[in-house]
C-alpha positions in Angstrom: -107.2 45.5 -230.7 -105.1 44.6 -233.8 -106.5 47.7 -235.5 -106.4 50.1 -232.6 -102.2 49.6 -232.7 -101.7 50.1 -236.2 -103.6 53.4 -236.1 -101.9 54.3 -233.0 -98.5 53.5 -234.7 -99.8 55.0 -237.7 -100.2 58.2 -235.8 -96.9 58.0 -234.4 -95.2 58.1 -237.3 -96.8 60.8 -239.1 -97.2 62.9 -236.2 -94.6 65.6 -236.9 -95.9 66.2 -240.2 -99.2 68.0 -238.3 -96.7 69.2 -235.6 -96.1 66.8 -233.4 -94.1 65.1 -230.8 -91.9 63.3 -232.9 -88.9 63.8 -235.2 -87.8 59.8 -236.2 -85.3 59.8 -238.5 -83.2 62.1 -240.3 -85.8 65.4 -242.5 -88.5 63.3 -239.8 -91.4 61.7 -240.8 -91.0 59.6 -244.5 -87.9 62.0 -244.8 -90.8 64.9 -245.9 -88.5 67.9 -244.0 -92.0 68.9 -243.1 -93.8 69.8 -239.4 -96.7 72.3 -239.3 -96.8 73.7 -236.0 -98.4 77.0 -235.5 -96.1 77.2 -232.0 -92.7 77.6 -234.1 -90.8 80.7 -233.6 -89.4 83.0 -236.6 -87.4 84.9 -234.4 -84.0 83.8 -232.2 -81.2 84.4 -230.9 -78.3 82.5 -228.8 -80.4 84.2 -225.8 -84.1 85.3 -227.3 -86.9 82.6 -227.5 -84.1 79.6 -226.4 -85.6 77.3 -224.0 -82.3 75.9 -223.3 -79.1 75.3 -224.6 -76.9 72.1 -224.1 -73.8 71.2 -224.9 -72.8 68.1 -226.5 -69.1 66.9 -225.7 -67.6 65.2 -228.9 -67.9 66.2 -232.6 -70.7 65.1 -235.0 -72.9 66.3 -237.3 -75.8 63.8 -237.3 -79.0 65.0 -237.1 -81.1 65.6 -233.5 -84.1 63.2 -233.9 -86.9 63.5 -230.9 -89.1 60.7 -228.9 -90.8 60.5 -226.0 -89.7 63.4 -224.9 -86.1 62.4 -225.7 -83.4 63.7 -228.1 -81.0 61.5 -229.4 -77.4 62.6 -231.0 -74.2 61.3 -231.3 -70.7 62.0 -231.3 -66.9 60.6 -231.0 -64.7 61.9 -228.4 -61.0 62.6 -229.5 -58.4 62.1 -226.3 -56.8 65.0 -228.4 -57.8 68.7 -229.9 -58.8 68.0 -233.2 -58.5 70.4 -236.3 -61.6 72.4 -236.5 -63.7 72.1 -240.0 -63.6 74.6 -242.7 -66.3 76.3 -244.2 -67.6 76.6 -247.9 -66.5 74.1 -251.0 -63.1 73.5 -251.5 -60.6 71.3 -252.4 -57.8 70.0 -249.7 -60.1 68.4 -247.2 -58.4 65.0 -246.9 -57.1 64.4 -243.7 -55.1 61.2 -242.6 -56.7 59.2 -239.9 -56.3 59.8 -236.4 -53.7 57.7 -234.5 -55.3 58.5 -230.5 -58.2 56.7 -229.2 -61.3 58.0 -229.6 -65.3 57.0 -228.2 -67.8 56.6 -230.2 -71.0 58.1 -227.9 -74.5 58.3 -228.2 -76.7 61.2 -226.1 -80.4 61.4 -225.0 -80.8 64.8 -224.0 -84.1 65.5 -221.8 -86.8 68.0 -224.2 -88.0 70.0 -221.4 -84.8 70.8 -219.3 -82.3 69.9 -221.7 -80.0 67.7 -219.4 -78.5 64.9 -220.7 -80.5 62.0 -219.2 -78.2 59.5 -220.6 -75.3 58.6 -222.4 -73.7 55.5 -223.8 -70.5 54.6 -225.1 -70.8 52.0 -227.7 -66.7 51.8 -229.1 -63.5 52.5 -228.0 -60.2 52.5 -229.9 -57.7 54.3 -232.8 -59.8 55.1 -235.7 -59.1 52.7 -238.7 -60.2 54.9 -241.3 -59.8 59.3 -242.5 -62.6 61.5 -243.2 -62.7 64.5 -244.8 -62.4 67.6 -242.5 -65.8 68.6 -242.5 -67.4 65.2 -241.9 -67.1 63.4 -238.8 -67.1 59.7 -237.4 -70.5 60.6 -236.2 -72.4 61.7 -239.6 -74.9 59.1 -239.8 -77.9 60.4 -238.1 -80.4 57.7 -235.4 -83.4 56.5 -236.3 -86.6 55.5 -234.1 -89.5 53.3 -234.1 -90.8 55.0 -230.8 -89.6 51.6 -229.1 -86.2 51.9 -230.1 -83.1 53.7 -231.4 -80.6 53.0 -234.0 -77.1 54.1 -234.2 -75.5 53.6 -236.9 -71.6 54.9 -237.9 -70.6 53.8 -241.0 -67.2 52.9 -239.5 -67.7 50.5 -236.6 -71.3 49.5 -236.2 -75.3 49.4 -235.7 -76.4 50.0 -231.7 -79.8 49.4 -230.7 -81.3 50.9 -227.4 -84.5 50.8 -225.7 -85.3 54.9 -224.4 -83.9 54.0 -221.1 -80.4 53.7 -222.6 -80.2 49.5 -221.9 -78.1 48.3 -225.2 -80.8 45.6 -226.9 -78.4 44.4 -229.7 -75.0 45.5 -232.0 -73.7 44.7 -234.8 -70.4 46.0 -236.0 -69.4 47.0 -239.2 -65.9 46.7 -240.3 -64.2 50.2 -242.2 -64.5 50.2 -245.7 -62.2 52.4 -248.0 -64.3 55.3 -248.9 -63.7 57.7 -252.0 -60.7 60.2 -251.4 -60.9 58.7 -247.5 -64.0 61.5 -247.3 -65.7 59.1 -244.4 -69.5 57.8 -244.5 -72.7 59.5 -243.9 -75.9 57.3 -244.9 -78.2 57.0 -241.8 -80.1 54.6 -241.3 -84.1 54.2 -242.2 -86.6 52.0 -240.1 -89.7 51.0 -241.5 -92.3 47.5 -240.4 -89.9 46.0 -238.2 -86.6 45.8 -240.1 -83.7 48.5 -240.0 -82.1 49.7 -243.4 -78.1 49.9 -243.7 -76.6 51.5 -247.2 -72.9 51.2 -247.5 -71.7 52.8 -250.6 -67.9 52.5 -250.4 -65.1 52.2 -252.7 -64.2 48.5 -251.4 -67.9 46.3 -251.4 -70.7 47.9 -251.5 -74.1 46.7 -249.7 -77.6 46.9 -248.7 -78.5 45.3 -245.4 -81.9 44.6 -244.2 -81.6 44.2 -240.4 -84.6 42.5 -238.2 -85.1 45.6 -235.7 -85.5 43.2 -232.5 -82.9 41.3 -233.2 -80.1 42.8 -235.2 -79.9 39.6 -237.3 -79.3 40.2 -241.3 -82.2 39.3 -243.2 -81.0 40.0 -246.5 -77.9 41.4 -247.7 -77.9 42.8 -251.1 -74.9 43.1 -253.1 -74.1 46.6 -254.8 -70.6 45.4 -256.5 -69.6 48.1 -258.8 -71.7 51.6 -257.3 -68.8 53.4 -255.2 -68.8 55.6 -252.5 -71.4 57.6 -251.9 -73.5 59.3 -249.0 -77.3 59.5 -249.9 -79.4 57.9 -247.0 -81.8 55.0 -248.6 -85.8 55.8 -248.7 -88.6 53.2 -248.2 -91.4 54.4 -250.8 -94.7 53.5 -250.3 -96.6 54.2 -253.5 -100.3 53.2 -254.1 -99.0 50.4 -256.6 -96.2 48.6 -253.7 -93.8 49.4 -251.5 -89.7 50.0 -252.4 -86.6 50.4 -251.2 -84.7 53.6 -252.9 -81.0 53.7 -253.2 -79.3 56.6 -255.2 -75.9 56.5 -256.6 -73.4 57.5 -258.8 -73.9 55.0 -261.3 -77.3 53.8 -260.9 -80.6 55.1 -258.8 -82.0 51.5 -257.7 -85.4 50.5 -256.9 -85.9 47.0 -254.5 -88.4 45.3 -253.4 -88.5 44.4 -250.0 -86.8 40.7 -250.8 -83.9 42.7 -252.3 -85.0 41.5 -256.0 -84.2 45.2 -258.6 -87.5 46.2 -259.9 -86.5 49.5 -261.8 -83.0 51.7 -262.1 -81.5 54.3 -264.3 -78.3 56.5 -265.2 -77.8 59.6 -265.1 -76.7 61.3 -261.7 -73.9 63.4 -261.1 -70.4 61.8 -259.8 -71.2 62.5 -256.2 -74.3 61.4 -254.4 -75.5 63.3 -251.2 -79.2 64.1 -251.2 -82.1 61.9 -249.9 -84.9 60.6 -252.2 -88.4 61.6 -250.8 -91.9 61.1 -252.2 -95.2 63.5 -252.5 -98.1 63.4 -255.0 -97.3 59.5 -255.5 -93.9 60.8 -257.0 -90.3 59.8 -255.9 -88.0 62.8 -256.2 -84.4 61.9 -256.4 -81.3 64.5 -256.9 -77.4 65.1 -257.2 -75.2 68.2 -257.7 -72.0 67.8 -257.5 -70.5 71.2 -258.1 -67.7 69.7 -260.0 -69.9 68.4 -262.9 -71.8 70.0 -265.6 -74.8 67.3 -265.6 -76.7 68.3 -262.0 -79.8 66.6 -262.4 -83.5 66.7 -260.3 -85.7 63.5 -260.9 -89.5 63.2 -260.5 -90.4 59.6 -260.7 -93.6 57.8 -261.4 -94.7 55.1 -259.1 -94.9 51.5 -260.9 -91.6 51.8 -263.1 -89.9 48.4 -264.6 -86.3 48.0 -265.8 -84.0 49.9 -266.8 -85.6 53.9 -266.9 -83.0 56.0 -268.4 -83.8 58.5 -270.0 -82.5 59.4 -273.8 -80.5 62.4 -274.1 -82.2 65.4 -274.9 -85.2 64.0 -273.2 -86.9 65.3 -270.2 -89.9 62.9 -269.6 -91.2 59.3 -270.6 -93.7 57.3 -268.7 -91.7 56.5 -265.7 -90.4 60.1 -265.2 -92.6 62.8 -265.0 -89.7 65.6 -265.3 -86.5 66.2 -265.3 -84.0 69.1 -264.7 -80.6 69.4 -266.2 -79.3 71.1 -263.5 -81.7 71.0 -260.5 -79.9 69.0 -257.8 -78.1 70.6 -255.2 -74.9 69.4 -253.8 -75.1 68.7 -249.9 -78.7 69.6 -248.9 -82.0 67.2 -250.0 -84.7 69.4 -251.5 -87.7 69.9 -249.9 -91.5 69.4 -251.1 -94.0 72.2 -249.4 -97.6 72.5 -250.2 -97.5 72.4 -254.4 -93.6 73.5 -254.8 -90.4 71.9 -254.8 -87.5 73.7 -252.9 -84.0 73.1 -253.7 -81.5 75.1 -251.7 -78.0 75.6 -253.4 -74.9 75.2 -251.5 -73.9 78.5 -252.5 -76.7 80.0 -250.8 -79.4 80.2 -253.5 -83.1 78.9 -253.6 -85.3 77.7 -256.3 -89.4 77.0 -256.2 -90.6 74.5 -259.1 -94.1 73.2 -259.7 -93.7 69.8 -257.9 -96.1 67.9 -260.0 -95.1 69.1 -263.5 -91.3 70.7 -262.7 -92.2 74.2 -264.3 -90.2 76.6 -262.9 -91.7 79.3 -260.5 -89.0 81.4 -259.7 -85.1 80.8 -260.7 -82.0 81.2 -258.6 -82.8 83.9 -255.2 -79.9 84.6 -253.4 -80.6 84.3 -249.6 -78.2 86.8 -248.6 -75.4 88.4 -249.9 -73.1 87.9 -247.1 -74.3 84.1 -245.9 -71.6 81.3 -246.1 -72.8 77.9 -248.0 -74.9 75.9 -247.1 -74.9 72.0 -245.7 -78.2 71.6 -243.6 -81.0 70.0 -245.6 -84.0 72.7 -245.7 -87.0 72.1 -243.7 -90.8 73.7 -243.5 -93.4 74.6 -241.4 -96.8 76.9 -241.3 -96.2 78.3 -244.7 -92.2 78.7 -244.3 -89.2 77.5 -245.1 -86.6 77.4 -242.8 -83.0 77.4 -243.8 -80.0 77.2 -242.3 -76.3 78.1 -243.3 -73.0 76.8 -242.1 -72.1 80.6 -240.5 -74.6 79.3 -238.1 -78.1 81.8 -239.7 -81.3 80.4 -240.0 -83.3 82.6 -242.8 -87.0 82.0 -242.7 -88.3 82.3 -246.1 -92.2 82.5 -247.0 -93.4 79.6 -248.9 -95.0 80.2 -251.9 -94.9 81.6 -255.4 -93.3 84.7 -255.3 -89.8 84.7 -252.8 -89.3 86.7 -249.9 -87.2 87.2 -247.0 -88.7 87.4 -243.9 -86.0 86.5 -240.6 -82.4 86.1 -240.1 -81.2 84.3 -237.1 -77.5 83.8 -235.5 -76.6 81.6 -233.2 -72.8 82.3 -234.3 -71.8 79.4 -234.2 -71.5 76.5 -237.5 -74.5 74.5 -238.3 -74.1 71.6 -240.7 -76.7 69.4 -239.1 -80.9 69.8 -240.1 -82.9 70.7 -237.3 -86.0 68.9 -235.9 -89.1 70.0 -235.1 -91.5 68.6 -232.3 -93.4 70.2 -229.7 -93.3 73.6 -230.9 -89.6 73.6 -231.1 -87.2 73.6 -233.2 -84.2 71.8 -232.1 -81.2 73.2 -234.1 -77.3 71.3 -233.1 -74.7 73.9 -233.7 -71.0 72.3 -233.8 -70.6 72.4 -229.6 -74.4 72.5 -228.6 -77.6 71.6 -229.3 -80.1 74.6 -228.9 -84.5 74.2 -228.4 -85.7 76.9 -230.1 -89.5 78.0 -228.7 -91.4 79.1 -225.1 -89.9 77.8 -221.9 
């Protein structure tokens, strides 16, 4: 019976990566960005192949993630009109905080009709903290076990709901000063029973490992001395044990699952945004601020020890099996299809490497000529890529070793959120809506 549940669960978890019903946690499954589906649609419009369209009262830019035929979001409602984001990279986008009340909300929306079937306000009250224009107080994206969900924002607190919507636990989570007042962003990962909290902020850093039936803290590790940063942590499980990946701007840290620092090294840029994620028993790590000359891409070998820096001028050693220079993108987390590595550039540029070895397959592509930049992490599927900028354009790009073109489509309205996949859909939030692309 024992073994019948942990296949089952095992199957839950890894469904969406051989297009399933499930999208858990924010890129899906293990953080891979990846869903095979034959049912997925490479052309759309606000009206063509749209099995519904729903729209989502608040602003946020978390993630959808899908289960049991549920999506879950989340927002914060202002009591007044708020100032709408910018798009590109720019300077300028401090903002003080807010000074009327404001509700921190979390949606299920129903997959097939695409009514809300529930909603749930978890805080009430003035914002205590800024964020930057184009974040939001509801960045962090939920996470599921399939039992429950987690909702995390970085600025009040962890909620835990059972999919009916009845509040199991919270724990709040006072503001922290963040860099520049930019806000938070790390989501939170779930993985055996016990929830994962990063807070990278410019006041005391942390790592909390949360038991997920409970909400009590099992362990809190101290990060003293790493600042703010927005890079959601990544449990890696390698054939040699199983970690707990943290990126920053000082050091990329590797924990075991006491919180004791098996392995870390220098060497990112000055901002941290992308997700670590693993293929071919490799951890990939990245950074690219756009500010800084030093925008590096990371393979890393399972089983490292200590402190794994490399050398300058170097570009392997025995814990890392490549290196780029300038690799990492800025805001989106690469993505690892078939044998090739994906990174999508803010600017609106993609590059394929050799995932295994890092040689280069094609350089720089630019998408389109007149696309905005880019925020969304990329995601794949049945031999595609699918990308999607801030003007609110998907572009479906063939996977493989030579780039090409093959879809462009609007919705017209911003997208800074990644889409899920599940049930032949893709489920894409725009800054108002959130929009299942596929049949009816």
């Amino acid at each position: 019976m024992k073994t019948t549940v942990l296949v089952l669960a095992a199957l839950w978890l890894n469904g969406a990566l051989y297009g399933g019903d499930t999208w858990p946690q924010f890129r899906g499954p293990q953080s891979s960005g990846v869903a095979d589906d034959p049912a997925l649609p490479v052309r759309w419009s606000a009206t063509e192949n749209v099995a519904w369209k729903t729209d989502i009262p608040g602003n946020g830019w978390s993630s959808p993630i899908v289960a049991a035929d549920r999506i879950f979001v989340t927002a914060v409602l202002s009591s007044n009109d708020e100032e709408k984001p910018k798009k590109g990279l720019y300077f300028g986008g401090e903002r003080k905080a807010p000074t009327d009340e404001h509700r921190w909300m979390v949606y299920a929306v129903d997959f097939k009709t695409g009514k809300i079937a529930w909603q749930k306000e978890v805080f009430r009250g003035v914002p205590k903290s800024p964020h930057h224009l184009k974040n939001t107080y509801a960045s962090e994206t939920p996470a599921t076990d399939g039992q429950q969900i987690y909702a995390y924002f970085g600025n009040v607190g962890l909620y835990c709901f059972d999919l009916a919507g009845n509040l199991k636990w919270s724990r709040p989570y006072e503001p922290r000063a963040t860099r520049y007042g930019w806000g938070t962003g790390a989501s939170p990962v779930v993985h055996k029973g016990r929830v994962y909290i990063v807070n990278d902020n410019d006041d005391h850093s942390f790592l909390d490992v949360l038991d997920a039936k409970s909400g009590k803290v099992i362990q809190t590790v101290d990060r003293t001395g790493e600042g703010t940063n927005w890079s959601t942590p990544y449990i890696w499980e390698n054939p040699k044990r199983t970690e707990i990946i943290t990126t920053g701007t000082n050091r990329v840290r590797s924990y075991d699952l006491d919180g004791k620092l098996l392995w870390e090294f220098g060497g990112m840029s000055s901002i941290v945004i992308p997700t670590p994620f693993s293929k071919f028993d490799l951890l990939y790590v990245s950074s690219g601020y756009v500010g800084d000359q030093i925008r590096p891409a990371y393979a890393i070998r399972a089983g490292a020890s200590g402190n794994i820096s490399l050398a300058k001028g170097q570009a392997s050693s025995d814990a890392v099996a490549w290196y780029l220079e300038r690799g990492g993108p800025y805001n989106p987390t690469p993505v690892v299809y078939r044998d090739h590595y994906y990174t999508l550039f803010d600017q609106g540029f993609l590059t394929c490497h050799d995932a295994k070895t890092g040689k280069e397959i094609y350089g720089k592509q630019r998408i389109d000529p007149a696309a905005g930049a880019f925020t969304s992490s990329p995601i794949a599927a049945n031999g595609k890529l699918y990308l999607s900028s801030e003007d609110g354009d998907t572009f479906i790009v063939e996977a493989g070793p030579q780039y090409r073109l093959l879809a462009k489509n609007s919705l017209d309205e911003m997208i800074l959120a990644t889409p899920a996949i599940a049930n032949g859909s893709l489920i894409i939030r725009t800054a108002s809506r959130l929009y299942r692309v596929g049949t009816k």
